[in-house]
PyMOL CGO cylinders between C-alpha atoms (Angstrom):
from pymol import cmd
from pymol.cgo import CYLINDER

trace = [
    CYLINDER, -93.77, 91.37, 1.57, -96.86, 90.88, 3.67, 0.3, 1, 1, 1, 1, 1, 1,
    CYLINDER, -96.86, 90.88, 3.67, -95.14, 92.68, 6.68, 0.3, 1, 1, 1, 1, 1, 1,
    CYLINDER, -95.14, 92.68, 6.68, -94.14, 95.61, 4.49, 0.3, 1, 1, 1, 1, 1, 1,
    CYLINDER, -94.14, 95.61, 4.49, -97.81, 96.25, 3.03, 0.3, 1, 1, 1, 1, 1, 1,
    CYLINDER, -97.81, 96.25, 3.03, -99.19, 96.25, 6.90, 0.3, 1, 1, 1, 1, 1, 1,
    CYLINDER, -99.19, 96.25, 6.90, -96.31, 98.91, 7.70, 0.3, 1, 1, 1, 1, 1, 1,
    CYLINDER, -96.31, 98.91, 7.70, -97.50, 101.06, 5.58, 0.3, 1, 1, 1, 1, 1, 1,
    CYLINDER, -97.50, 101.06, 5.58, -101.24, 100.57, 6.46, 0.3, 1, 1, 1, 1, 1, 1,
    CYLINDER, -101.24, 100.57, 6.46, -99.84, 101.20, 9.70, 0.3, 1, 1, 1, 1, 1, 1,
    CYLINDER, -99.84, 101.20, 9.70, -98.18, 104.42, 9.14, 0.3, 1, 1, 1, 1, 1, 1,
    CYLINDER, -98.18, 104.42, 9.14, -100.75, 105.76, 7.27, 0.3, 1, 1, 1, 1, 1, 1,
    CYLINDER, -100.75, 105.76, 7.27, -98.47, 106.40, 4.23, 0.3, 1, 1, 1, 1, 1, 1,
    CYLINDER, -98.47, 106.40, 4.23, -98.03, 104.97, 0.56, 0.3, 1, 1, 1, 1, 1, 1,
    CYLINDER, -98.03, 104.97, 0.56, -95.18, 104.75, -0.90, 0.3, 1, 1, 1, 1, 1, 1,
    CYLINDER, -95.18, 104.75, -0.90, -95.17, 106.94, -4.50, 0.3, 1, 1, 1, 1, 1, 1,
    CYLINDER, -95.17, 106.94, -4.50, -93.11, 107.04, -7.20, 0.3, 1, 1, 1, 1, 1, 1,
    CYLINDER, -93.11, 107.04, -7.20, -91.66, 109.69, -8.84, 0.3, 1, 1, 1, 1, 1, 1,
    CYLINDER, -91.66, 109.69, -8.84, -89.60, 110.41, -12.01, 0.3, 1, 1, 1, 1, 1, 1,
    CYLINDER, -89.60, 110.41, -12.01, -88.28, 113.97, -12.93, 0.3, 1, 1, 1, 1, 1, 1,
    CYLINDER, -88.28, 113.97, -12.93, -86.09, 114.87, -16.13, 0.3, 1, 1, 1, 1, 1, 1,
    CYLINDER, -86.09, 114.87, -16.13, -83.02, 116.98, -14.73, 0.3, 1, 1, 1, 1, 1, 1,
    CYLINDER, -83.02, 116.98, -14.73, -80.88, 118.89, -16.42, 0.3, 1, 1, 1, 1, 1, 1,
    CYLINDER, -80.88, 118.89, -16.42, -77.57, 117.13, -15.43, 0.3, 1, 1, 1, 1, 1, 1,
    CYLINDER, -77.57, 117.13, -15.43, -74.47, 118.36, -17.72, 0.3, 1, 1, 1, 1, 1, 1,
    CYLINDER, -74.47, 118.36, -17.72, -71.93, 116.19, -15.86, 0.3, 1, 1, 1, 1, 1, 1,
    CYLINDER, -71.93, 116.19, -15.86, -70.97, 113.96, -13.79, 0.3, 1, 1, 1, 1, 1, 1,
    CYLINDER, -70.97, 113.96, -13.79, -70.71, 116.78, -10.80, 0.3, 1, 1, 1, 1, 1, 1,
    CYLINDER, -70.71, 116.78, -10.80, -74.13, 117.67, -11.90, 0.3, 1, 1, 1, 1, 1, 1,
    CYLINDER, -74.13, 117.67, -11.90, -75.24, 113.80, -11.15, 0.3, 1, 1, 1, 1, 1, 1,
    CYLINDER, -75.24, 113.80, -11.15, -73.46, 113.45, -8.21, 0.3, 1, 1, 1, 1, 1, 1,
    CYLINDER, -73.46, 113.45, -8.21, -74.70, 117.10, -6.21, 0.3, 1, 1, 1, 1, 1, 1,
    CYLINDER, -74.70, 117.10, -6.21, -78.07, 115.24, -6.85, 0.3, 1, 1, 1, 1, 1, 1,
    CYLINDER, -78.07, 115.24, -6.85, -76.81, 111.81, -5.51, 0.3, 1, 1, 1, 1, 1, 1,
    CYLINDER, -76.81, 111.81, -5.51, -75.61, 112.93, -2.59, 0.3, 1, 1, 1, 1, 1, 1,
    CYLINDER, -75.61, 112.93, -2.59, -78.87, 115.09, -1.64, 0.3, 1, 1, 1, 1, 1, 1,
    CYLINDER, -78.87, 115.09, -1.64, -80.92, 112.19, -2.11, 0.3, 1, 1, 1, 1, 1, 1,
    CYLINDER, -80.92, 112.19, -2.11, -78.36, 109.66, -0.25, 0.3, 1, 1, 1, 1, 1, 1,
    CYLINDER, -78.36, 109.66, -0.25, -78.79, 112.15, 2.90, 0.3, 1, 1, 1, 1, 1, 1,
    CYLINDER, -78.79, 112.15, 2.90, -82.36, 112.24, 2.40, 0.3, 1, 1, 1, 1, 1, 1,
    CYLINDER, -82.36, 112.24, 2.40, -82.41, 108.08, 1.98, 0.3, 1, 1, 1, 1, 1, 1,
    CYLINDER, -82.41, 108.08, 1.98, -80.39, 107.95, 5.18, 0.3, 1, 1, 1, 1, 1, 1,
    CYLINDER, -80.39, 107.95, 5.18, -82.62, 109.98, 7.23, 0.3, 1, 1, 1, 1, 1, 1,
    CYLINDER, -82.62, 109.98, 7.23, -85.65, 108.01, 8.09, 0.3, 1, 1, 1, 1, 1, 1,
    CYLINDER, -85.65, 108.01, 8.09, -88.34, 110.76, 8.60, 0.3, 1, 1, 1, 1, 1, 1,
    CYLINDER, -88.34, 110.76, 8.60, -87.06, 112.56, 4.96, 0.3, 1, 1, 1, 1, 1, 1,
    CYLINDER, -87.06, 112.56, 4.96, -89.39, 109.42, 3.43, 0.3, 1, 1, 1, 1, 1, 1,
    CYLINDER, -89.39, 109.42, 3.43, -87.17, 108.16, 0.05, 0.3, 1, 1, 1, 1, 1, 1,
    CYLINDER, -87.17, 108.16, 0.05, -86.59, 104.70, 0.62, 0.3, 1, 1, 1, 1, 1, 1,
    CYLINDER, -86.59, 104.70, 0.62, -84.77, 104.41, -3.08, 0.3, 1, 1, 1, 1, 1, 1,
    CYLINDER, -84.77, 104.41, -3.08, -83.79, 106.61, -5.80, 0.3, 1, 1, 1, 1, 1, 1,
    CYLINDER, -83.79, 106.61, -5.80, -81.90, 106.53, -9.33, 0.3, 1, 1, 1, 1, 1, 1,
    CYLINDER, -81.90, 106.53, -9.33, -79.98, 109.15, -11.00, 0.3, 1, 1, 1, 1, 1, 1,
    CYLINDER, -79.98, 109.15, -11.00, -79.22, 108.84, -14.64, 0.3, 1, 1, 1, 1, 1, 1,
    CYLINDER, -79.22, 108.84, -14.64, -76.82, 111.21, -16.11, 0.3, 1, 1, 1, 1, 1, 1,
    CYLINDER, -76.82, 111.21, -16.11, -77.18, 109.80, -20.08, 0.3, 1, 1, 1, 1, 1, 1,
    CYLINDER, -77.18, 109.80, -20.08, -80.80, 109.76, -19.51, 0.3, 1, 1, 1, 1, 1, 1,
    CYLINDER, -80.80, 109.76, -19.51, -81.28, 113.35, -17.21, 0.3, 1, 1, 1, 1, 1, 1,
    CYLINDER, -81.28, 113.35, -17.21, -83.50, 111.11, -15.34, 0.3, 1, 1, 1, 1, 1, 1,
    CYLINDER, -83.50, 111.11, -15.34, -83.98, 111.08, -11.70, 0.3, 1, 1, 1, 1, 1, 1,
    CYLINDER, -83.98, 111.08, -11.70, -86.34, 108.58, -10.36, 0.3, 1, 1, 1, 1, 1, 1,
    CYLINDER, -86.34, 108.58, -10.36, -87.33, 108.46, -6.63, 0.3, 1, 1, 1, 1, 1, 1,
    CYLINDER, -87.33, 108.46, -6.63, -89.24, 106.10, -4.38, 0.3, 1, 1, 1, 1, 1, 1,
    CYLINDER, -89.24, 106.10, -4.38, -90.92, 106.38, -0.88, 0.3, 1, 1, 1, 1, 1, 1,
    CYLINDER, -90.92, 106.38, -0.88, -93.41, 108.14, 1.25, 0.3, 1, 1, 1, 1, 1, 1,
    CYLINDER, -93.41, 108.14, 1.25, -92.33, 111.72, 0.97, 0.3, 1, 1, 1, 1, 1, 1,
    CYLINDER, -92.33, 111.72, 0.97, -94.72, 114.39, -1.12, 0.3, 1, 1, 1, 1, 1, 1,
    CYLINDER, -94.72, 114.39, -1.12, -94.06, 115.29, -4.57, 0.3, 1, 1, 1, 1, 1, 1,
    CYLINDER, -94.06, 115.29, -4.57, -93.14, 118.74, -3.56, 0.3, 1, 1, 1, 1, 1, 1,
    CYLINDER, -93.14, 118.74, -3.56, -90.21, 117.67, -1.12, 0.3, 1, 1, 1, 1, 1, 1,
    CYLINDER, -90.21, 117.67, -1.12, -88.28, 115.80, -3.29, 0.3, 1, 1, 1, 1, 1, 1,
    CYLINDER, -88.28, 115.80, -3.29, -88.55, 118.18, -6.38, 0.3, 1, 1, 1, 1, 1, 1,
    CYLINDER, -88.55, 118.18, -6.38, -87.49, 120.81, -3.58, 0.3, 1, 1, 1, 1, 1, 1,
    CYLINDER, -87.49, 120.81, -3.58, -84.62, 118.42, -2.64, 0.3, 1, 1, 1, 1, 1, 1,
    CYLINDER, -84.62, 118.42, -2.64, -83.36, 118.19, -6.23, 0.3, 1, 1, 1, 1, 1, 1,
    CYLINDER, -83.36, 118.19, -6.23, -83.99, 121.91, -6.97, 0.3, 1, 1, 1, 1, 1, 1,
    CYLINDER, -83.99, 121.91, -6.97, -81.58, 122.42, -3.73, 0.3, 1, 1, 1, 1, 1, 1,
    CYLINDER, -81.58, 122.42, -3.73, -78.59, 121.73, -5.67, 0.3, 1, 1, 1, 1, 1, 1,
    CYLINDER, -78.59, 121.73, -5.67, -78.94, 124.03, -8.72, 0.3, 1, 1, 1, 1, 1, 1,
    CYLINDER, -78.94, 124.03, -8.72, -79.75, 122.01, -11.25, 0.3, 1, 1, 1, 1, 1, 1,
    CYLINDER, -79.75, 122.01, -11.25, -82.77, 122.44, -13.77, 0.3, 1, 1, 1, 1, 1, 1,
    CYLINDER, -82.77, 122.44, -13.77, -85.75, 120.46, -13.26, 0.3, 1, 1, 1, 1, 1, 1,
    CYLINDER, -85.75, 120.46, -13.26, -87.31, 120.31, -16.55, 0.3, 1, 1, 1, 1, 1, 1,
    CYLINDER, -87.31, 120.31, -16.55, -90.49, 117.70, -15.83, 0.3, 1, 1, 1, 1, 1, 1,
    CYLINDER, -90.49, 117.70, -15.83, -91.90, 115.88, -13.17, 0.3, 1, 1, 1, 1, 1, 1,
    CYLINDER, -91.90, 115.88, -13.17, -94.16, 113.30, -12.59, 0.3, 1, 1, 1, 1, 1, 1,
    CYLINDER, -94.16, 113.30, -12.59, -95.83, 110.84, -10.28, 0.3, 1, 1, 1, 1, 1, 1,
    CYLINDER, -95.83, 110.84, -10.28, -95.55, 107.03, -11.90, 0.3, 1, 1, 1, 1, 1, 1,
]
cmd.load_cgo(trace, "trace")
């Protein structure tokens, strides 16, 4: 834990939280959304270190250094309706 908090100090970046309400219809819907975020998780510079897509809920929750506006442009990407977002 301690060498995570100085990693960040290092890097100069937090790590934020978002949450967005999505409209997600099916599971297609869910899964165009997991699958932009999964590339984005497995690229380090893209800056989501964890993320949560819940199709009963339309809730899409994401976690890591990247800006607000990147991941709701990520999300947007596949079609789907982004009704909210917010920083937690």
């Amino acid at each position: 834990m301690h060498l995570r908090s100085l990693s960040t100090e290092y890097s100069g970046q937090s790590e934020n939280q978002y949450k967005f309400n999505v409209k997600m219809t099916c599971s297609g819907c869910s899964n165009a959304i997991n699958r932009v975020l999964t590339k984005a998780k497995d690229d380090p510079s893209a800056g989501v270190s964890d993320f949560t897509v819940k199709l009963d809920e339309q809730e899409v929750t994401v976690k890591g250094t990247a800006s607000y506006d990147d991941v709701y442009a990520r999300i947007a990407k596949t079609g789907k309706q982004i009704i909210s977002g917010e920083t937690l």
